[in-house]
PyMOL Python script that loads the backbone (N, CA, C, O; Angstrom):
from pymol import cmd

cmd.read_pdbstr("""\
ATOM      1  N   UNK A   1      54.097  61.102  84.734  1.00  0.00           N
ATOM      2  CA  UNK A   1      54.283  59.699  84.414  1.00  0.00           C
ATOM      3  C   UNK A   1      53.940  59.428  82.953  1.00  0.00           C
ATOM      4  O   UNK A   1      54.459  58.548  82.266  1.00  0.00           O
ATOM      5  N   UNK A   2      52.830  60.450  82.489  1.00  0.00           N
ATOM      6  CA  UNK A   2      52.454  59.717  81.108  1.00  0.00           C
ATOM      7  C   UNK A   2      53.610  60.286  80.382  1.00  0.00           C
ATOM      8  O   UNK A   2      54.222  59.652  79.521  1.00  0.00           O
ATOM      9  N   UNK A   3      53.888  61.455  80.733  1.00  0.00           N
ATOM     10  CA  UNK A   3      54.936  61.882  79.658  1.00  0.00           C
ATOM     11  C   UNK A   3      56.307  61.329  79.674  1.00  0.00           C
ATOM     12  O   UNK A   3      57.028  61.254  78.679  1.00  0.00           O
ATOM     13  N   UNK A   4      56.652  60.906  80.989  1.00  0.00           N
ATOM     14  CA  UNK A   4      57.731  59.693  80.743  1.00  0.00           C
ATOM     15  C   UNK A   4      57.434  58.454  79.752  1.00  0.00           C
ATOM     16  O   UNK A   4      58.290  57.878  79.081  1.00  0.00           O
ATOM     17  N   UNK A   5      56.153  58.178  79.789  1.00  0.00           N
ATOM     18  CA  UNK A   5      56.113  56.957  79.186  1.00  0.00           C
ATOM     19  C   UNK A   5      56.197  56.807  77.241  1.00  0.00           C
ATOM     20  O   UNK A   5      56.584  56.027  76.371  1.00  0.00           O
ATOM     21  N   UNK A   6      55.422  58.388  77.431  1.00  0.00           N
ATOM     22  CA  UNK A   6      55.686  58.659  75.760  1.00  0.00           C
ATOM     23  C   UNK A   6      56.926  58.830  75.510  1.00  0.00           C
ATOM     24  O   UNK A   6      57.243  58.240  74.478  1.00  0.00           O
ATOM     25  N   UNK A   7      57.855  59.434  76.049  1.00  0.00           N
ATOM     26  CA  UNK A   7      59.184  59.742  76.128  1.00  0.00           C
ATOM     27  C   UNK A   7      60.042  58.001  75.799  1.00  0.00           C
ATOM     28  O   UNK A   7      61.038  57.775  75.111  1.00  0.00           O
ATOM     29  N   UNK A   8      59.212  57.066  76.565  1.00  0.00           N
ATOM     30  CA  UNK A   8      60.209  55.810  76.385  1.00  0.00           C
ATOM     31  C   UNK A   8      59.794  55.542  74.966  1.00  0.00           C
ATOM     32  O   UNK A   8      60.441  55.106  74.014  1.00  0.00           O
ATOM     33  N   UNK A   9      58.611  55.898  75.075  1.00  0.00           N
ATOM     34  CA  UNK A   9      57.672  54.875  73.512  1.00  0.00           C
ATOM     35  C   UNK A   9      58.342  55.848  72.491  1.00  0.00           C
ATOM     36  O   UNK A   9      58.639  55.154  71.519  1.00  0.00           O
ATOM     37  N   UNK A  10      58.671  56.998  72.297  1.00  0.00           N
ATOM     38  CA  UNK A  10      58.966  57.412  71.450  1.00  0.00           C
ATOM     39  C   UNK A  10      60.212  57.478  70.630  1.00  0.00           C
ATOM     40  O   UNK A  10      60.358  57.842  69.463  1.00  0.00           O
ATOM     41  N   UNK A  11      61.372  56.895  71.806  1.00  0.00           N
ATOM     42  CA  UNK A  11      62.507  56.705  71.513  1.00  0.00           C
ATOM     43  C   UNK A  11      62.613  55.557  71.199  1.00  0.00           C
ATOM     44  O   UNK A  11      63.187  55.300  70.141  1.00  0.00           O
ATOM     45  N   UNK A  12      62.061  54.433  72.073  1.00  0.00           N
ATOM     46  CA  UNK A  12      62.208  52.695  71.477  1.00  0.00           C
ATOM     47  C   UNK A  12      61.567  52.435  69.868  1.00  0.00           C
ATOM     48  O   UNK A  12      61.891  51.413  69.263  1.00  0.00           O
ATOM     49  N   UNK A  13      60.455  53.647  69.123  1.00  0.00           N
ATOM     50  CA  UNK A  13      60.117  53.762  68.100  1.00  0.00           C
ATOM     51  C   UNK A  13      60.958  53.680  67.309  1.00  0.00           C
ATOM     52  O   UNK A  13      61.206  52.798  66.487  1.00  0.00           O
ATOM     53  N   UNK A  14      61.699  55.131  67.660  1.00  0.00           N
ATOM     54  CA  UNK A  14      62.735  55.549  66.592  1.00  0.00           C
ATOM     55  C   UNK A  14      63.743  54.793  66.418  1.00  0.00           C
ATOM     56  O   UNK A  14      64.269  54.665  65.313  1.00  0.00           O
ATOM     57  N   UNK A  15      64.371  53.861  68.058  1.00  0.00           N
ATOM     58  CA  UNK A  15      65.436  52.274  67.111  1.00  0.00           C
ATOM     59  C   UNK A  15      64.847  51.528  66.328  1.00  0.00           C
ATOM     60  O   UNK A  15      65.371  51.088  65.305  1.00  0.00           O
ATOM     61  N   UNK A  16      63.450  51.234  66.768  1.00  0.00           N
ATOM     62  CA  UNK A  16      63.249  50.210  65.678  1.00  0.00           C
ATOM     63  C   UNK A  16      62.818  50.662  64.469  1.00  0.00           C
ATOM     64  O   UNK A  16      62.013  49.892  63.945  1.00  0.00           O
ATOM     65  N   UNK A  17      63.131  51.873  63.694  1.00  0.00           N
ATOM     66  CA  UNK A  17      62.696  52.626  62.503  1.00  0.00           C
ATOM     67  C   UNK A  17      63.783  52.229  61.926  1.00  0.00           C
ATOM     68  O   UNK A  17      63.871  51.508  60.932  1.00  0.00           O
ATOM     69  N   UNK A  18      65.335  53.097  63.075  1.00  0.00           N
ATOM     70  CA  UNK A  18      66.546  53.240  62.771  1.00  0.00           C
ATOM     71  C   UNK A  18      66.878  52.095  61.926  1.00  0.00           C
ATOM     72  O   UNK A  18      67.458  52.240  60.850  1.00  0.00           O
ATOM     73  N   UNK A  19      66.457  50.753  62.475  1.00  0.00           N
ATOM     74  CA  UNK A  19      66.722  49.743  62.620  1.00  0.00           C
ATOM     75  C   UNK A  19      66.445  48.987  60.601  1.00  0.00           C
ATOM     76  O   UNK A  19      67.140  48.518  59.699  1.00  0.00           O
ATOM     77  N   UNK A  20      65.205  49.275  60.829  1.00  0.00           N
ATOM     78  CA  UNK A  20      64.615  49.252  58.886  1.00  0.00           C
ATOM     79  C   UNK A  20      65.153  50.027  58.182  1.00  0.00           C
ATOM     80  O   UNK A  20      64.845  49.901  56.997  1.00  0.00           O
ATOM     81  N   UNK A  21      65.825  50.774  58.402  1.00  0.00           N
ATOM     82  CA  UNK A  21      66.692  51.980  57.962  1.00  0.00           C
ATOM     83  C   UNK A  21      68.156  51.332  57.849  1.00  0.00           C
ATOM     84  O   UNK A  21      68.683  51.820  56.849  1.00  0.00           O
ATOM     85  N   UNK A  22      68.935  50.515  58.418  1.00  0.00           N
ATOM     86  CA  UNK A  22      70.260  50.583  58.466  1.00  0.00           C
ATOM     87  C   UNK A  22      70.090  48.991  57.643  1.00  0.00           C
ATOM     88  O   UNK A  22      71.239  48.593  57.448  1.00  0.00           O
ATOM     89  N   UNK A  23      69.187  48.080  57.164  1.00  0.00           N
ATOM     90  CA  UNK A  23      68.718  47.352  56.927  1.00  0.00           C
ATOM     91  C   UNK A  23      69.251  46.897  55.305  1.00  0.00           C
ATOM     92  O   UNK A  23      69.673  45.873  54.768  1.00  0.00           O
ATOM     93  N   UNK A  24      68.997  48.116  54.959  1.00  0.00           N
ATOM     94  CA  UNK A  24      69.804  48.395  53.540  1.00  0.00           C
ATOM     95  C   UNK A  24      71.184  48.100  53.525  1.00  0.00           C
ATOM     96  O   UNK A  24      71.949  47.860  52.591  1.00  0.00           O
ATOM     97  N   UNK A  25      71.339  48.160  54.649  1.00  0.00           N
ATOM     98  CA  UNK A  25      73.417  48.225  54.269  1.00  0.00           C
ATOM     99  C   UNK A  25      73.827  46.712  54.272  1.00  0.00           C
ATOM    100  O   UNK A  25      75.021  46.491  54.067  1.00  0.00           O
ATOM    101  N   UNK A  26      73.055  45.715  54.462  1.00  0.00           N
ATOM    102  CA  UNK A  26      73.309  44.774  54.612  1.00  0.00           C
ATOM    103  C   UNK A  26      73.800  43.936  53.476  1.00  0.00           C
ATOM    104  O   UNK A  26      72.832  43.685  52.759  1.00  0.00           O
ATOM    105  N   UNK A  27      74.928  43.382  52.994  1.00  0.00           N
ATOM    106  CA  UNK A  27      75.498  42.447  53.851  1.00  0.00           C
ATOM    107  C   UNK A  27      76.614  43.606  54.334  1.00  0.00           C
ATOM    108  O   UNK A  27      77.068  44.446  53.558  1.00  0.00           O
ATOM    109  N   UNK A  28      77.012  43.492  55.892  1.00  0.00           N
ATOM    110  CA  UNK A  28      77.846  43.834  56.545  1.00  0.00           C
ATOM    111  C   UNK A  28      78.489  43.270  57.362  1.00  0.00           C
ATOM    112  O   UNK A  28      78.377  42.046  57.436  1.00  0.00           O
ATOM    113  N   UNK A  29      79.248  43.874  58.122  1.00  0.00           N
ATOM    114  CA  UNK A  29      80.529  43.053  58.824  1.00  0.00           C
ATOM    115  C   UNK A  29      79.421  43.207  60.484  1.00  0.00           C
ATOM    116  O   UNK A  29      79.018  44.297  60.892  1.00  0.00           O
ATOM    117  N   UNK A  30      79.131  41.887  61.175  1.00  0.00           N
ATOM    118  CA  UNK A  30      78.591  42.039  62.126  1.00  0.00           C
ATOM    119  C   UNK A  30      76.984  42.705  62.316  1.00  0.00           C
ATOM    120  O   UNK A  30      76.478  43.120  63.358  1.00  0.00           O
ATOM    121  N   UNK A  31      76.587  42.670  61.406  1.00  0.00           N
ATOM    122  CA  UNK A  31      75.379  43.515  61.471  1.00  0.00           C
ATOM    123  C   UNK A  31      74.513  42.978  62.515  1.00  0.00           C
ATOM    124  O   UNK A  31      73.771  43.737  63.139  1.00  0.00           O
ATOM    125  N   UNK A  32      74.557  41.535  62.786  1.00  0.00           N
ATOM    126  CA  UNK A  32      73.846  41.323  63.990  1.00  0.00           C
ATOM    127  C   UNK A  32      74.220  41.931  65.067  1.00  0.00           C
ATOM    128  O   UNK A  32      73.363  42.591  65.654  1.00  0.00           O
ATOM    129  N   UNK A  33      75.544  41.876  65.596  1.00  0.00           N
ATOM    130  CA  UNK A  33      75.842  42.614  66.524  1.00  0.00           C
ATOM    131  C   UNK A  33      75.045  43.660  66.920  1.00  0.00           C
ATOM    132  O   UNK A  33      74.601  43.796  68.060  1.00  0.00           O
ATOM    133  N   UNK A  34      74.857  44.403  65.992  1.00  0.00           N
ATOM    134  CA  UNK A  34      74.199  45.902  65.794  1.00  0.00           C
ATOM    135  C   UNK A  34      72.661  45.732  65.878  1.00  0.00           C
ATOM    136  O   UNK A  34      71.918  46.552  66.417  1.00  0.00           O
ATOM    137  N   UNK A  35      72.276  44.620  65.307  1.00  0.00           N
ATOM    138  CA  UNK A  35      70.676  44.256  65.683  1.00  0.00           C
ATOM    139  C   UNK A  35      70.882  44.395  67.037  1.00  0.00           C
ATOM    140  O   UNK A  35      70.421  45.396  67.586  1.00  0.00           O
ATOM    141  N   UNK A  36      71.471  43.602  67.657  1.00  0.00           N
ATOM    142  CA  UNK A  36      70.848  42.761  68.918  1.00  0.00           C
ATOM    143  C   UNK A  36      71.518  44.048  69.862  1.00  0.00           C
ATOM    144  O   UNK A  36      71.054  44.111  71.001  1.00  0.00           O
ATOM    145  N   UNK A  37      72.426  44.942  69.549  1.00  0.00           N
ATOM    146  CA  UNK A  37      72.082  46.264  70.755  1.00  0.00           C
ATOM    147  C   UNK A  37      71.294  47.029  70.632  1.00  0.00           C
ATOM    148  O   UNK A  37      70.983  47.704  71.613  1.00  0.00           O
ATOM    149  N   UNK A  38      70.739  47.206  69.547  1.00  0.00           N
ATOM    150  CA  UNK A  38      69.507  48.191  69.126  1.00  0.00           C
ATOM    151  C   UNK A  38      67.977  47.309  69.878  1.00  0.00           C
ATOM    152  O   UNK A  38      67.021  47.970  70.285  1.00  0.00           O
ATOM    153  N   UNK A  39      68.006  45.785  69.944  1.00  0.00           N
ATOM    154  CA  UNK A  39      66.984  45.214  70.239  1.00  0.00           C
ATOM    155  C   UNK A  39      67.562  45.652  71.994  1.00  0.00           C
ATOM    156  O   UNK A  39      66.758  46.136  72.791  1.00  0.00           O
ATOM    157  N   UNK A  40      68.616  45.464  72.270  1.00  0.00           N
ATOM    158  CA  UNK A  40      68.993  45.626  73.999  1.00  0.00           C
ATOM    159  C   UNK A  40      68.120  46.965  74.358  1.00  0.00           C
ATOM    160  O   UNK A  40      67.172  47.042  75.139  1.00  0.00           O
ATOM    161  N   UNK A  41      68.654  47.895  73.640  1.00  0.00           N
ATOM    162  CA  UNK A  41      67.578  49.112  73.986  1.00  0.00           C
ATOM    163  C   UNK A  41      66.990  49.256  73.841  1.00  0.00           C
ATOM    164  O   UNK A  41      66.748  50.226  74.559  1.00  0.00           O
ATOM    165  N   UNK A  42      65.766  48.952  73.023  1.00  0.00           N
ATOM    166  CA  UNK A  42      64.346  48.694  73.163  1.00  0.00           C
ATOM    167  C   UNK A  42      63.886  48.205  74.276  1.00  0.00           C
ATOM    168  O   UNK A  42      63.055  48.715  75.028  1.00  0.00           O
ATOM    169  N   UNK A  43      64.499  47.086  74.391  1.00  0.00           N
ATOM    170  CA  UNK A  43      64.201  46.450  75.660  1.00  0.00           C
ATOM    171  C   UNK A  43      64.230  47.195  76.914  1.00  0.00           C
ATOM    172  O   UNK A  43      63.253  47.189  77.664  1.00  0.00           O
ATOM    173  N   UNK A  44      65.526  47.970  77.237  1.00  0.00           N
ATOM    174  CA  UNK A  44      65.610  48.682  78.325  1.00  0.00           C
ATOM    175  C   UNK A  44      64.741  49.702  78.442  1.00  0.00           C
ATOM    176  O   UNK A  44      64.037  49.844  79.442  1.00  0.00           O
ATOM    177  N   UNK A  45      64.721  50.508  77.414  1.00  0.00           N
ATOM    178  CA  UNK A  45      63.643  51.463  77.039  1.00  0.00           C
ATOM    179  C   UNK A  45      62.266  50.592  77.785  1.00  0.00           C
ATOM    180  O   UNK A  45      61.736  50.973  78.828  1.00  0.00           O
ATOM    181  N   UNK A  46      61.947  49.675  77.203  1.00  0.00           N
ATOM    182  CA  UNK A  46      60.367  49.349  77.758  1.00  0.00           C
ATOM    183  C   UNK A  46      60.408  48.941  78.969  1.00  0.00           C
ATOM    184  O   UNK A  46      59.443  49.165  79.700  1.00  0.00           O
ATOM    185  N   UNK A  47      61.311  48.389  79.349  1.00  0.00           N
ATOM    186  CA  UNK A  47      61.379  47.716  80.665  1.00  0.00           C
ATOM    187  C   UNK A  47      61.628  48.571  82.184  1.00  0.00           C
ATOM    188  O   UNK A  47      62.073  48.143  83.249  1.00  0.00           O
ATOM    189  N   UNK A  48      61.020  50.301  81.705  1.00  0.00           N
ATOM    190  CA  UNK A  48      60.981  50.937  82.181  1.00  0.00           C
ATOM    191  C   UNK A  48      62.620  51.192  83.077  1.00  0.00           C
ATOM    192  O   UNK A  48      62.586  51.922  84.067  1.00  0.00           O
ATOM    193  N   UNK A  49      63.273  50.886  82.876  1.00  0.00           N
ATOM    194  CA  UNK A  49      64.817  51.199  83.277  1.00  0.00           C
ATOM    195  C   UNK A  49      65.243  52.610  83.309  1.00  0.00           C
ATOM    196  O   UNK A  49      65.037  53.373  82.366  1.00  0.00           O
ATOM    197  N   UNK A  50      65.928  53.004  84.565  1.00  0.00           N
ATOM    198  CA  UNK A  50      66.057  54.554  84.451  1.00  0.00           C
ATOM    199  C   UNK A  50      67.091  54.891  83.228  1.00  0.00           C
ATOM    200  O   UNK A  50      67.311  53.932  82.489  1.00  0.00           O
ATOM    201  N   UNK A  51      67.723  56.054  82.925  1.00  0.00           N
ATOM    202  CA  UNK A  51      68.633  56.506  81.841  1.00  0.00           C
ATOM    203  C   UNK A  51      69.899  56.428  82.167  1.00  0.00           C
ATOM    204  O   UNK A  51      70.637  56.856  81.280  1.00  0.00           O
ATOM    205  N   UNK A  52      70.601  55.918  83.415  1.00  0.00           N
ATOM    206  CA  UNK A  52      71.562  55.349  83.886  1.00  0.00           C
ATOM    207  C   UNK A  52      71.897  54.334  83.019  1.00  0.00           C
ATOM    208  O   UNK A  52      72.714  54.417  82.102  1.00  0.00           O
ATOM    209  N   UNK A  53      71.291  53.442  83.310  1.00  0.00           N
ATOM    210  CA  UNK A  53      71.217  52.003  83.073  1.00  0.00           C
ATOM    211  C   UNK A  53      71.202  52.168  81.227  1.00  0.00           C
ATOM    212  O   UNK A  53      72.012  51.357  80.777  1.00  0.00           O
ATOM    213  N   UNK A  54      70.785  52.661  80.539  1.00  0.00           N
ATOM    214  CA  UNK A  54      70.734  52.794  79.074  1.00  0.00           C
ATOM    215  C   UNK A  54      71.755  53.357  78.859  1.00  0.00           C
ATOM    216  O   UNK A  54      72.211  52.912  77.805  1.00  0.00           O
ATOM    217  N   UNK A  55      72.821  54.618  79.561  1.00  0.00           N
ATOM    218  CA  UNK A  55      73.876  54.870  79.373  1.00  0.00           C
ATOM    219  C   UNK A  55      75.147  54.108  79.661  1.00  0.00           C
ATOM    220  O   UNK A  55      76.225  54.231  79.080  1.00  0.00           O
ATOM    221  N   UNK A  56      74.795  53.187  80.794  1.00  0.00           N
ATOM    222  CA  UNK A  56      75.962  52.316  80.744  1.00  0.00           C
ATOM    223  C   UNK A  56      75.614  50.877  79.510  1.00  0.00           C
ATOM    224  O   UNK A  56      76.566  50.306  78.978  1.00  0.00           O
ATOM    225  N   UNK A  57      74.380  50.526  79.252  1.00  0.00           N
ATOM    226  CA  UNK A  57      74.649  49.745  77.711  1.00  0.00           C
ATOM    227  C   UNK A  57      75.296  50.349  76.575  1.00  0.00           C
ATOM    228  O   UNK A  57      75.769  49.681  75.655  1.00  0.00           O
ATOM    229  N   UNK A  58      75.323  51.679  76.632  1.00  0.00           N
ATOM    230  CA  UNK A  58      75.558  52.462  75.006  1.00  0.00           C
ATOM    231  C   UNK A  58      77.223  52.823  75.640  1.00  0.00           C
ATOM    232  O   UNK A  58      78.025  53.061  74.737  1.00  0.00           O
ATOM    233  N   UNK A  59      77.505  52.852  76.343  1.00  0.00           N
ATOM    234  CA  UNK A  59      78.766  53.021  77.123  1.00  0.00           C
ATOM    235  C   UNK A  59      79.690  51.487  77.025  1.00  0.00           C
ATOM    236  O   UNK A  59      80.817  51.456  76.530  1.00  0.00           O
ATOM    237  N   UNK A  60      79.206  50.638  77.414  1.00  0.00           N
ATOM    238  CA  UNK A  60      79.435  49.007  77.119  1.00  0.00           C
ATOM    239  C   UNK A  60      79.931  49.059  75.694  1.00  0.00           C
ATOM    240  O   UNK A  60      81.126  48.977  75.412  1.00  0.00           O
ATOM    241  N   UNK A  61      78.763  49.227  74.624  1.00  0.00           N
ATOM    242  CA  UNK A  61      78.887  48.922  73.754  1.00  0.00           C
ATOM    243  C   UNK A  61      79.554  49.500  72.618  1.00  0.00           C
ATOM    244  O   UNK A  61      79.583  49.106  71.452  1.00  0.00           O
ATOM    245  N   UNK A  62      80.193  50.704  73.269  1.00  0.00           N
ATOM    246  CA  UNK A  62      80.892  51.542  72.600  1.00  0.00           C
ATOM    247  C   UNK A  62      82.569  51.162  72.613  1.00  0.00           C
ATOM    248  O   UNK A  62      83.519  51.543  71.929  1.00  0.00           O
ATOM    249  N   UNK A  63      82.465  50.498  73.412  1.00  0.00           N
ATOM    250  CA  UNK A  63      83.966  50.117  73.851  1.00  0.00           C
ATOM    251  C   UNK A  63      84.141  48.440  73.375  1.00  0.00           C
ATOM    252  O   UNK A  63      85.141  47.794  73.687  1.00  0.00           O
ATOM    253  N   UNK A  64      82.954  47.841  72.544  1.00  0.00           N
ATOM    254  CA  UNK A  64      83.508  47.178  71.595  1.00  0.00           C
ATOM    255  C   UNK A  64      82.921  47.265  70.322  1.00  0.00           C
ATOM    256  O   UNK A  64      82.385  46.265  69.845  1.00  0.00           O
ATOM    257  N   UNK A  65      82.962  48.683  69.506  1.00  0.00           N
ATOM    258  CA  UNK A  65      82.841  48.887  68.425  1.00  0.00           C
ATOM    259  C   UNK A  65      83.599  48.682  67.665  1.00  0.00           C
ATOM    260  O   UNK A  65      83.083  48.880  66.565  1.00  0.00           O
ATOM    261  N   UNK A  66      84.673  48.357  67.567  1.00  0.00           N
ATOM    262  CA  UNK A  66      85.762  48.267  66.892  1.00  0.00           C
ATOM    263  C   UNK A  66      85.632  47.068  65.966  1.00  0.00           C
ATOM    264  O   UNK A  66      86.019  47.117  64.798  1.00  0.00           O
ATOM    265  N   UNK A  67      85.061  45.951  66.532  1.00  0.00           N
ATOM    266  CA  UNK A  67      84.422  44.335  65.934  1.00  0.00           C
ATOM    267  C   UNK A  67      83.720  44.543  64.845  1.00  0.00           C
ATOM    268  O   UNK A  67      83.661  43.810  63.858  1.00  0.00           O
ATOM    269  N   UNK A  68      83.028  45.841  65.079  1.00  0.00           N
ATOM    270  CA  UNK A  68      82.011  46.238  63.662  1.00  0.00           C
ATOM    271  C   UNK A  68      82.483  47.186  62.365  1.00  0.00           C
ATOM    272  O   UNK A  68      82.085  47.459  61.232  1.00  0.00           O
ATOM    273  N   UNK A  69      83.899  47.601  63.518  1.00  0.00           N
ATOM    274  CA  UNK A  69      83.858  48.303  61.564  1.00  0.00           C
ATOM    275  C   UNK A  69      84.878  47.721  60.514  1.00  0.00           C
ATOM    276  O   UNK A  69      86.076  47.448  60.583  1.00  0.00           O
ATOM    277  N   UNK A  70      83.838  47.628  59.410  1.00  0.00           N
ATOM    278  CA  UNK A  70      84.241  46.676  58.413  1.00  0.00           C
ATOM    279  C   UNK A  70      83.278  47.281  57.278  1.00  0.00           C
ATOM    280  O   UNK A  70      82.184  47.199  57.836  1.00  0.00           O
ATOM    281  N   UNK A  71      83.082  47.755  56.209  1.00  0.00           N
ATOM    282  CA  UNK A  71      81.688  47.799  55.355  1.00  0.00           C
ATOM    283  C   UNK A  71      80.707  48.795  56.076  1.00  0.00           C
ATOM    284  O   UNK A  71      79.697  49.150  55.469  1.00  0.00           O
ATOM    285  N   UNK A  72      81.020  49.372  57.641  1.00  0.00           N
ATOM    286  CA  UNK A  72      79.358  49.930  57.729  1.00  0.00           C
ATOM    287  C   UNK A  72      79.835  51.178  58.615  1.00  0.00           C
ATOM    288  O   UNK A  72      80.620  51.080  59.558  1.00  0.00           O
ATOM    289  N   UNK A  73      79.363  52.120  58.260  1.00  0.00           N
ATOM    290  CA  UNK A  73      79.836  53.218  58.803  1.00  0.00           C
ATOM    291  C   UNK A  73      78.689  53.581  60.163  1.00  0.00           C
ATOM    292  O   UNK A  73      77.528  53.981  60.248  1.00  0.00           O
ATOM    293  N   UNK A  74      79.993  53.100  61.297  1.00  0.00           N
ATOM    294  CA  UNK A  74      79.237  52.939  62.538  1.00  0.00           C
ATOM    295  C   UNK A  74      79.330  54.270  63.398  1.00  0.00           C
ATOM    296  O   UNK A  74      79.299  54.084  64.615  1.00  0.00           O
ATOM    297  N   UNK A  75      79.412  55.261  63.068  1.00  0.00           N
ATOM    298  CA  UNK A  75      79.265  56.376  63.068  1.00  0.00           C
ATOM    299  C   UNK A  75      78.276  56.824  63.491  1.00  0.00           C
ATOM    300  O   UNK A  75      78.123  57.517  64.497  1.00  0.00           O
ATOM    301  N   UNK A  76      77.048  56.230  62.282  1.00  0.00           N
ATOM    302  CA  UNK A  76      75.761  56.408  62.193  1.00  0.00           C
ATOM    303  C   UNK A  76      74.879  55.645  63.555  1.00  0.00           C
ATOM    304  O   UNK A  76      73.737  55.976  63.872  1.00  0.00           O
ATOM    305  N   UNK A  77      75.475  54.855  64.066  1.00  0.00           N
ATOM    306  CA  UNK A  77      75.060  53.637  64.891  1.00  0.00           C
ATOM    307  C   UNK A  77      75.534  54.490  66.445  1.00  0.00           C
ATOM    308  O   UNK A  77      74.755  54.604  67.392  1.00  0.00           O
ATOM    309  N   UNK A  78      76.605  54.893  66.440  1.00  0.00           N
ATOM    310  CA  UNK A  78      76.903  55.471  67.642  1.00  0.00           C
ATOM    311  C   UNK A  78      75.829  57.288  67.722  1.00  0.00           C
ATOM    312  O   UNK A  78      75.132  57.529  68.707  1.00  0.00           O
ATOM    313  N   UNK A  79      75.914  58.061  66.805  1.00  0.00           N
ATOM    314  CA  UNK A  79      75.229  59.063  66.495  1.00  0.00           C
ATOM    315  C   UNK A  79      73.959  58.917  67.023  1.00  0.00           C
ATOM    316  O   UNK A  79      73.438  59.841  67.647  1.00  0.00           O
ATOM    317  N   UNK A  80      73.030  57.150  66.720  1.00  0.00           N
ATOM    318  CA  UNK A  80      71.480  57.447  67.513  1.00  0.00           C
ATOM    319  C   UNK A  80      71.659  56.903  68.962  1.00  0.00           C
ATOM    320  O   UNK A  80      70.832  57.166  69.836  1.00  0.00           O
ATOM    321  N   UNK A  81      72.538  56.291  69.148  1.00  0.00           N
ATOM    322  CA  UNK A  81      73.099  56.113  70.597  1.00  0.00           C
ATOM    323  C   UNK A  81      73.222  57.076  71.704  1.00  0.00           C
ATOM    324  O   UNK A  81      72.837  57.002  72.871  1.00  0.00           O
ATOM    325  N   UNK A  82      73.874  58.036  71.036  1.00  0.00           N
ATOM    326  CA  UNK A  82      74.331  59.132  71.601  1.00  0.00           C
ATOM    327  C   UNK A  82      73.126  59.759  72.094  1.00  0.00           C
ATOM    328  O   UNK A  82      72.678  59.650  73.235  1.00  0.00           O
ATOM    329  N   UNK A  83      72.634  60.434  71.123  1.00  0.00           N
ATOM    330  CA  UNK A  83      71.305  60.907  71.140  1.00  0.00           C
ATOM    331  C   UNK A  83      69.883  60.147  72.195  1.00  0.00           C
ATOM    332  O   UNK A  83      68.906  60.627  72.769  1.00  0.00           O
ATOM    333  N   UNK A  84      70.396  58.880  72.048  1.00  0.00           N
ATOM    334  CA  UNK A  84      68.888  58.703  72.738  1.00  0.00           C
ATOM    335  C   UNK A  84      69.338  58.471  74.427  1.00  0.00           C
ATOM    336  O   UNK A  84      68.560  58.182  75.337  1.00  0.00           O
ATOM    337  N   UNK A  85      70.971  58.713  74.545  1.00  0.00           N
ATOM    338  CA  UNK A  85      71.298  59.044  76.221  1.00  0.00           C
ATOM    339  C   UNK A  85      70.983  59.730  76.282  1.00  0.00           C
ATOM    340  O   UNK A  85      70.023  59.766  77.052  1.00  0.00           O
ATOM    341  N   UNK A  86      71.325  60.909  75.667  1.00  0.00           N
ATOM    342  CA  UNK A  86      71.100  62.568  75.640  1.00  0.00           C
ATOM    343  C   UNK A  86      69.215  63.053  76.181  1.00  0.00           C
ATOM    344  O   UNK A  86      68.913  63.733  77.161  1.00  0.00           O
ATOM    345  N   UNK A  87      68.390  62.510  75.300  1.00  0.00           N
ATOM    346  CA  UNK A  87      67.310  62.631  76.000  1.00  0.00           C
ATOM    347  C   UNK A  87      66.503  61.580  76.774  1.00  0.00           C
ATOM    348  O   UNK A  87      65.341  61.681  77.167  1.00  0.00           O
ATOM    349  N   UNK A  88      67.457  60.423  76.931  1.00  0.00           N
ATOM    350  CA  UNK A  88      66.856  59.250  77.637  1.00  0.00           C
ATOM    351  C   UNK A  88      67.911  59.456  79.315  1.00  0.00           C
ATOM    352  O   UNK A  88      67.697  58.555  80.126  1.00  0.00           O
ATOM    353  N   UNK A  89      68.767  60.365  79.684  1.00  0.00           N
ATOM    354  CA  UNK A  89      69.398  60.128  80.551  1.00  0.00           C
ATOM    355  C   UNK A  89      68.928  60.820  81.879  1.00  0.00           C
ATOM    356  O   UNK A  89      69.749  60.966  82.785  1.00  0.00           O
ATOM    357  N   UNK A  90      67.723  61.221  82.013  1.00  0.00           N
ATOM    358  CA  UNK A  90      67.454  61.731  83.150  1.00  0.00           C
ATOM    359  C   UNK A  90      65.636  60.931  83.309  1.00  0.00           C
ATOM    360  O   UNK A  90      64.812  61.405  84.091  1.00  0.00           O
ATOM    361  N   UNK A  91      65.381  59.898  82.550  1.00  0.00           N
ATOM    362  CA  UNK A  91      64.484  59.807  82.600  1.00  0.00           C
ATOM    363  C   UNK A  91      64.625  58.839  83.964  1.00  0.00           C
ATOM    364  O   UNK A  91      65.664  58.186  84.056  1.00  0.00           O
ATOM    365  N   UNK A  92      63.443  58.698  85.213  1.00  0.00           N
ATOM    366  CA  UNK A  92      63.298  57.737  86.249  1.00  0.00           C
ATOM    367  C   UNK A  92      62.958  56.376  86.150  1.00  0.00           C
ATOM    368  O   UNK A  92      62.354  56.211  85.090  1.00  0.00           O
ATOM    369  N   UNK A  93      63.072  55.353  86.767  1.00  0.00           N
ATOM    370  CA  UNK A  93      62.858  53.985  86.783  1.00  0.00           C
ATOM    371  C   UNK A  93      61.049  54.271  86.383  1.00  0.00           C
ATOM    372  O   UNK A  93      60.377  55.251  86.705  1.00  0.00           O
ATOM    373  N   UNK A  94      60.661  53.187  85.679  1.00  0.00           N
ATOM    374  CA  UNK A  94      59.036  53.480  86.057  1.00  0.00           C
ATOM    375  C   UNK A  94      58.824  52.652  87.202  1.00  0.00           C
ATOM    376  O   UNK A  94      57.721  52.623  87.747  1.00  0.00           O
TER     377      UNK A  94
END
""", "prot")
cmd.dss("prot")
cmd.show_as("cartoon", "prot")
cmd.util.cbc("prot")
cmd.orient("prot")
């Protein structure tokens, strides 16, 4: 259990790093958009949600990326997405 929990804390870290990080690119086309799914997964992340449920938001939200590209290479945006299914997708409900 604890190591699930570091496992959530450690990934909801790294969006909101990502997050001061992509911060720079601003002004961009939609950048809120991009806040407020990065804040969605944090959220899910803490809200102890299994890795299902985080794969169908990054799954959702992939299928309206298209709104965002303009100015910001969302590439980068899908890339920590990817990644945090990848080791967030077998994690259990807490």
């Amino acid at each position: 259990m604890t190591q699930t929990n570091t496992l959530r804390t450690d990934l909801a870290m790294r969006v909101v790093a990502y997050k001061f990080t992509v911060s720079s690119f601003r002004p961009v086309y939609d950048m809120d958009a991009i806040d407020l799914l990065l804040d969605e997964v944090v959220a899910l992340l803490n809200s102890g949600a299994d890795g299902s449920e985080l794969e169908a938001l990054v799954t959702n939200a992939a299928l309206t990326q298209r709104r965002w590209r303009s100015g910001y290479d969302i590439d980068q945006v899908n890339a920590l997405l990817r990644a945090l299914v990848a080791e967030a997708k077998d994690l259990p409900a807490a």
